[in-house]
TIGUKE-591656 format. One record per residue: residue in one letter; y negated, z, x negated of N, C-alpha, C, O in turn. Coordinates in steps of 0.02 Angstrom, whole numbers. Atoms other than C-alpha are relative to their C-alpha. Layout:
{A {Y Z X} {Y Z X} {Y Z X} {Y Z X}}
...
//
This chain:
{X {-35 -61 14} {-320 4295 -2789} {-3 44 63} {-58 60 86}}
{X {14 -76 -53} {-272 4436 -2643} {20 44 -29} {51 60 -79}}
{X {10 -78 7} {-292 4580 -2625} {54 47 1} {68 47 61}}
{X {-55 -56 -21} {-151 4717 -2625} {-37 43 50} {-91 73 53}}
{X {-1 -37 -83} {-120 4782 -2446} {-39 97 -23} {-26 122 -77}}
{X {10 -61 17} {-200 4965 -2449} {45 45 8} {97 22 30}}
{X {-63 -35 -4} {-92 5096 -2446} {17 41 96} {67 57 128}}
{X {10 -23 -59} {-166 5161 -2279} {8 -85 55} {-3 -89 116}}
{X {-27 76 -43} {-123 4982 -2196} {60 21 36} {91 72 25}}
{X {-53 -11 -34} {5 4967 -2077} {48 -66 -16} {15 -117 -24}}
{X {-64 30 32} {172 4865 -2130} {-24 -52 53} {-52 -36 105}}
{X {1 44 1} {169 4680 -2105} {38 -12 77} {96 7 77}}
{X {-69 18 -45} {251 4622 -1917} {53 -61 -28} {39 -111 -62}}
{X {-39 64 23} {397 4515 -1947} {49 -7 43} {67 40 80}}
{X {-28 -4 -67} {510 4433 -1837} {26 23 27} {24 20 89}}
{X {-43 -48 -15} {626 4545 -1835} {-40 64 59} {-8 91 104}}
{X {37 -41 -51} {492 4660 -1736} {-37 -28 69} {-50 1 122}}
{X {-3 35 -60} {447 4527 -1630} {50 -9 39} {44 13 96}}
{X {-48 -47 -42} {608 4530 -1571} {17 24 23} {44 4 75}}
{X {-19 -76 -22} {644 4699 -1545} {-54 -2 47} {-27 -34 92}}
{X {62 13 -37} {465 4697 -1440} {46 -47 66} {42 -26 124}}
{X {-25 39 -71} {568 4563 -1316} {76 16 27} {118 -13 62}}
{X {-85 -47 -36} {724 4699 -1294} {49 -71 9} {71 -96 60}}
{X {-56 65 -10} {835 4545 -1337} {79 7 56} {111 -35 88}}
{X {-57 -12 -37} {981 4648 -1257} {-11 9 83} {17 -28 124}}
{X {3 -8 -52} {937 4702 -1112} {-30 -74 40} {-3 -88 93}}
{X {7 36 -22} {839 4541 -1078} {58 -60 4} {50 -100 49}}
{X {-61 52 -1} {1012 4421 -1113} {31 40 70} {54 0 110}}
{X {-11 -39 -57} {1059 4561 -967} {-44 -48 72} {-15 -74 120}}
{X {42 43 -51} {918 4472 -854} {32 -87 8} {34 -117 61}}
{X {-12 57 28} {978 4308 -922} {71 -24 43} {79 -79 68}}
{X {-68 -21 -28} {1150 4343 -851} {22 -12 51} {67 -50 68}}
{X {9 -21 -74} {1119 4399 -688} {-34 -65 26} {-25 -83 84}}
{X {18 55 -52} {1023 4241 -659} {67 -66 -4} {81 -104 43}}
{X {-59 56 -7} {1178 4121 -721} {65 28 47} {114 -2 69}}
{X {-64 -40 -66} {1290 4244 -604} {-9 -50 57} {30 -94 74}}
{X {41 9 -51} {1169 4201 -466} {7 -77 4} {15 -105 58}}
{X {1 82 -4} {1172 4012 -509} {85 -32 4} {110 -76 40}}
{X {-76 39 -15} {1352 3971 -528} {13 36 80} {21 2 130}}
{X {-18 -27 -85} {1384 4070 -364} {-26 -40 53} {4 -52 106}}
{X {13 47 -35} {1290 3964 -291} {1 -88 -2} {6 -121 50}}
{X {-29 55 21} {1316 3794 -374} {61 -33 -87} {56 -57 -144}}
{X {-51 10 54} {1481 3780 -459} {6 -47 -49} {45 -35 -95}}
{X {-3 93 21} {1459 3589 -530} {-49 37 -53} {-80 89 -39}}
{X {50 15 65} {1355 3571 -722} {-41 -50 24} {-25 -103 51}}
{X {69 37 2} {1187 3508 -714} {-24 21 -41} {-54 72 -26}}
{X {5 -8 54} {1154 3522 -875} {-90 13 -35} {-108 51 -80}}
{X {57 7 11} {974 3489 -886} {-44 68 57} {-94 103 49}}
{X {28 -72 -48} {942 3623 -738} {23 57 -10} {-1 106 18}}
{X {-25 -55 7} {1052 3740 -809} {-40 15 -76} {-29 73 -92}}
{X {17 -20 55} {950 3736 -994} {-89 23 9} {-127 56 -27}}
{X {61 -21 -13} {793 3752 -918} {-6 53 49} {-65 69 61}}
{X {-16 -73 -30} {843 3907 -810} {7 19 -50} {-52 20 -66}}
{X {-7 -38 56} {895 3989 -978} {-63 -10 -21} {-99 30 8}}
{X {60 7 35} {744 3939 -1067} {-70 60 47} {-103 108 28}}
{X {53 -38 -31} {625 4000 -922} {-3 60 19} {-53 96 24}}
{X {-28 -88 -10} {721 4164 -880} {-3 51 -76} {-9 112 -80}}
{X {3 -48 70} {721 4222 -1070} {-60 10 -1} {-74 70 -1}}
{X {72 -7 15} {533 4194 -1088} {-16 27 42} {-73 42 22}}
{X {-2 -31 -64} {523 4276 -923} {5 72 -24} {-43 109 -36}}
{X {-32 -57 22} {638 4421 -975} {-25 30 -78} {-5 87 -92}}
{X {5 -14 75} {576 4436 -1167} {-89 1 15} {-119 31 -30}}
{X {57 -23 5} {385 4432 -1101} {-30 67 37} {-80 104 32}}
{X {35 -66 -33} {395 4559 -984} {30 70 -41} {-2 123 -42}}
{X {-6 -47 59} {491 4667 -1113} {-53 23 -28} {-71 82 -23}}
{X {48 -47 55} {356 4682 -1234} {-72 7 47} {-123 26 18}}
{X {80 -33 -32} {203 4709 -1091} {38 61 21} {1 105 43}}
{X {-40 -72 -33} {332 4854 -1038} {-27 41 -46} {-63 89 -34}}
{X {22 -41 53} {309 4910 -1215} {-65 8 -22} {-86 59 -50}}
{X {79 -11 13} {130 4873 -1236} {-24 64 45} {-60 106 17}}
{X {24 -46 -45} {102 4994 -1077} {14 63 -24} {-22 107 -47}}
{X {-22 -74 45} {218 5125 -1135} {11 20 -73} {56 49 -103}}
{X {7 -19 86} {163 5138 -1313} {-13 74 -38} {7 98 -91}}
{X {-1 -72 12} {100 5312 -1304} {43 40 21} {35 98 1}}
{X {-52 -36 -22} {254 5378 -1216} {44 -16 -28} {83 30 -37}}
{X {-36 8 54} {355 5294 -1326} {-5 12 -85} {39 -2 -126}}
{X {10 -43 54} {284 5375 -1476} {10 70 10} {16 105 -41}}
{X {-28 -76 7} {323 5551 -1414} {79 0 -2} {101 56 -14}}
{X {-77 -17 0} {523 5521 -1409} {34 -28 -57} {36 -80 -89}}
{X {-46 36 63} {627 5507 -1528} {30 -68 1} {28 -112 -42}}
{X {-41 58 7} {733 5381 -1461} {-36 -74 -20} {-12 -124 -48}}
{X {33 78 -4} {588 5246 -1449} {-70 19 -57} {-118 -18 -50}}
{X {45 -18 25} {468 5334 -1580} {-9 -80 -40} {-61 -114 -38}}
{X {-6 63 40} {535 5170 -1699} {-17 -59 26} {-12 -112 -6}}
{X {-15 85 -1} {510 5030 -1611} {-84 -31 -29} {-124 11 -49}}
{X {34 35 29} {376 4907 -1669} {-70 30 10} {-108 36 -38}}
{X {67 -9 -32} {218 4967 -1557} {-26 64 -30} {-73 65 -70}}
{X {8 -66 11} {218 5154 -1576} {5 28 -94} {-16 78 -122}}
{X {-24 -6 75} {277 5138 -1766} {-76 -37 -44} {-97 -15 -98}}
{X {74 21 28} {102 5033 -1808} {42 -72 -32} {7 -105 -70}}
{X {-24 61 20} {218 4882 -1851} {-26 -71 34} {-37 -125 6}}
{X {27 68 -16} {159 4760 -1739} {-94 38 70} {-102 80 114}}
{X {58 -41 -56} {-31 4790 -1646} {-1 -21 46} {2 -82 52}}
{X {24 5 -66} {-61 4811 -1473} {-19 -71 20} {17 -109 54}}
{X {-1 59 -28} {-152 4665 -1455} {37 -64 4} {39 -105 50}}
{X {-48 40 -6} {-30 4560 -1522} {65 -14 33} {95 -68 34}}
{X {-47 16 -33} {109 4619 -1416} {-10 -13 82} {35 -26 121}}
{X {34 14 -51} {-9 4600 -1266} {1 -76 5} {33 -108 47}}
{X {-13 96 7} {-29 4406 -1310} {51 -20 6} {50 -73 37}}
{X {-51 22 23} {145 4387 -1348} {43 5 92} {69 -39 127}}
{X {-50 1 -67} {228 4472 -1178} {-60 -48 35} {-41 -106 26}}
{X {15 50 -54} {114 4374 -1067} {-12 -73 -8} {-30 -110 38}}
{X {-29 82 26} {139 4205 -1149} {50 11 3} {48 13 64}}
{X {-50 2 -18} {306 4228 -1143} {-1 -20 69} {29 -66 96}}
{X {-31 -18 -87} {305 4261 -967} {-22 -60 32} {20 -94 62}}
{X {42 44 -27} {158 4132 -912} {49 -75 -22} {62 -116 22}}
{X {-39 66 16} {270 3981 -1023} {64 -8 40} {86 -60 64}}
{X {-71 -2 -46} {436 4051 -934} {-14 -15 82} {25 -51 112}}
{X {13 23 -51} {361 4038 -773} {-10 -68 -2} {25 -103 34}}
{X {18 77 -20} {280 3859 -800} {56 -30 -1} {67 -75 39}}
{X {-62 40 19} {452 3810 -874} {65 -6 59} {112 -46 62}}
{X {-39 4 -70} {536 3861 -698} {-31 -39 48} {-4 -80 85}}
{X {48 50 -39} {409 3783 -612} {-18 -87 -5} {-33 -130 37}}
{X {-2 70 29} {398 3625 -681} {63 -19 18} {81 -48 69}}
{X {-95 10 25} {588 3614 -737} {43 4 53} {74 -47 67}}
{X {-38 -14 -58} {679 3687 -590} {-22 2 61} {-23 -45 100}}
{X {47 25 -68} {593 3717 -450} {-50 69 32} {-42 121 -1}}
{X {62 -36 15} {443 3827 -387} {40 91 44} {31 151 33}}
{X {-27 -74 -12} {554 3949 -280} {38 60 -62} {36 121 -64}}
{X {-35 -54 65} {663 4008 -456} {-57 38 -36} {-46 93 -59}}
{X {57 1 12} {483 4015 -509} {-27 75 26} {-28 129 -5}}
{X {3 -65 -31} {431 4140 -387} {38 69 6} {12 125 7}}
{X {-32 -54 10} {578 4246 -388} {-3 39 -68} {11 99 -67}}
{X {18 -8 69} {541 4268 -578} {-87 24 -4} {-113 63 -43}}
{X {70 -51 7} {365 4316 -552} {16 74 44} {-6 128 25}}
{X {-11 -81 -39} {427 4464 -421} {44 32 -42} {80 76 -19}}
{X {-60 -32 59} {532 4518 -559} {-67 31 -43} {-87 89 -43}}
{X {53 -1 53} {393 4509 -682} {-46 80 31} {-48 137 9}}
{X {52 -50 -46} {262 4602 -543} {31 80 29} {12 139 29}}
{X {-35 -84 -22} {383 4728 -471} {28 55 -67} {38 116 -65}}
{X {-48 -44 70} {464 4789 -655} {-73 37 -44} {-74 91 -73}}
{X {70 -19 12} {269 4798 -706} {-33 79 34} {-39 136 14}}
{X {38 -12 -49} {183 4852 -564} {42 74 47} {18 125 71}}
{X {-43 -67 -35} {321 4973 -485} {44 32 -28} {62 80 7}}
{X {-59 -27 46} {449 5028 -606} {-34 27 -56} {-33 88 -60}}
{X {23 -13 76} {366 5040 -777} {-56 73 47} {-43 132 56}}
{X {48 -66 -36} {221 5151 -680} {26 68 29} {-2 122 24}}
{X {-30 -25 -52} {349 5229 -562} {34 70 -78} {54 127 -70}}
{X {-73 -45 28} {450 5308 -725} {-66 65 -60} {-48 97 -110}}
{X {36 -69 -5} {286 5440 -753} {-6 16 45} {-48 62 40}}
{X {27 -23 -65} {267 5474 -593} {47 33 71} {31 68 118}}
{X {-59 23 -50} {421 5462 -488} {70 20 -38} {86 -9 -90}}
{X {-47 -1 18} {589 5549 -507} {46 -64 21} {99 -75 -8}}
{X {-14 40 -33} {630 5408 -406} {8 -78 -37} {37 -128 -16}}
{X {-11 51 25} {615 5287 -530} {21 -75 -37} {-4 -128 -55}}
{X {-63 56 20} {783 5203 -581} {13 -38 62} {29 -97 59}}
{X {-8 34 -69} {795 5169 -381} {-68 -32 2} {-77 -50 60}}
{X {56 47 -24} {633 5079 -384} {8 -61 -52} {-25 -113 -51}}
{X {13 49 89} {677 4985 -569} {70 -49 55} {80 -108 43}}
{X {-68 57 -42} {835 4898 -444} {-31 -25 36} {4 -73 52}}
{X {48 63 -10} {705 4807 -365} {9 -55 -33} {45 -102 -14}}
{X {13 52 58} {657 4704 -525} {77 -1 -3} {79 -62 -1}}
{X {-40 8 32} {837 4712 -563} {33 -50 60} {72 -91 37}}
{X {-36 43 -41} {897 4617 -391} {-23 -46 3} {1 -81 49}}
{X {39 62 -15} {778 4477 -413} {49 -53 -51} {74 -101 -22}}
{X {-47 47 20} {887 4387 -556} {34 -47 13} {29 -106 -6}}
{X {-73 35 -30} {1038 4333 -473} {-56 -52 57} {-48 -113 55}}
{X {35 40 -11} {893 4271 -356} {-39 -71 -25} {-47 -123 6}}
{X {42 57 41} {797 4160 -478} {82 -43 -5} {84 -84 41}}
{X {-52 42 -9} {977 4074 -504} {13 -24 42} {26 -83 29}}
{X {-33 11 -57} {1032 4057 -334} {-54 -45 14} {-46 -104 31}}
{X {50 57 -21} {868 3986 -308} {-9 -88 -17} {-26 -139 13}}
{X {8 62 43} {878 3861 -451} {55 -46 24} {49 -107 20}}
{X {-51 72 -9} {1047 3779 -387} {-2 -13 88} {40 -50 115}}
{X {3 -4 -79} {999 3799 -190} {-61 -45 21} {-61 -92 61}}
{X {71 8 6} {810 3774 -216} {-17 32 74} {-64 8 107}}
{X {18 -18 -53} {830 3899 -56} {38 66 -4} {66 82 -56}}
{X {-55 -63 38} {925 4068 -45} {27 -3 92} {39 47 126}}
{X {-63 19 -76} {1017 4010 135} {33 -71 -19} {11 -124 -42}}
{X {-15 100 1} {1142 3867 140} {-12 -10 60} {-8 -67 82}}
//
């Protein structure tokens, strides 16, 4: 027999909040920019290099989402716009969206690394490190901060270009 949830409990995560946690939109945005980046550079289907670029760029793009949100959980509980989302709302906990973005990220990396090749690899971790490390930080600190978030945002088209070049010169 269980127990009925207490009333002071916090609501169940469900996938639907896992989800939302990996900004599905904006990350198919990341997703994008790297198949831009890849057909531009190799027009021809390779079918098997082109499903494992998607695969490793989403988990890429959908892990560094929710460590964005793990970071800014208390700043995203003062605004309205982001008061709802999963973290700040008590829907999904901290630690779980801590586990979640950096498995994402760590599987999307191995899966470029392995799969495609170690430069798409790398350009996908400076994405990861700079959107972290200089942007997410940069946007308390820094009016400057949408010009530092186009960093992380020019690496994309990179991780593609890389994947059908395995170089970013012909």
């Amino acid at each position: 027999m269980s127990a009925a949830p207490s009333p002071d409990a916090p609501p169940a995560s469900s996938w639907r909040d896992l989800l939302e946690l990996t900004k599905p939109r904006l990350s198919f945005l990341s997703v994008l920019t790297t198949l831009v980046g890849y057909a531009a550079a190799r027009p021809g289907w390779h079918p098997r290099e082109f499903v494992f670029l998607c695969l490793g760029t989403c988990a890429c793009a959908g892990g560094v989402a929710a460590v964005n949100q793990w970071m800014e959980a208390d700043t995203d509980a003062r605004m309205d716009r982001t008061a709802d989302r999963p973290l700040p709302a008590g829907r999904i906990p901290p630690g779980n969206a801590f586990v979640l973005g950096w498995g994402l990220s760590a599987l999307g990396l191995g899966c470029l690394f392995a799969q495609v090749n170690g430069l798409a690899a790398f350009f996908a971790l400076a994405t990861i490190v700079s959107y972290l490390a200089v942007y997410t930080p940069a946007k308390r600190a820094s009016r400057w901060s949408t010009e530092l978030g186009a960093i992380a945002g020019a690496f994309p088209p990179l991780i593609g270009w890389a994947a059908a070049e395995g170089g970013v010169v012909r």
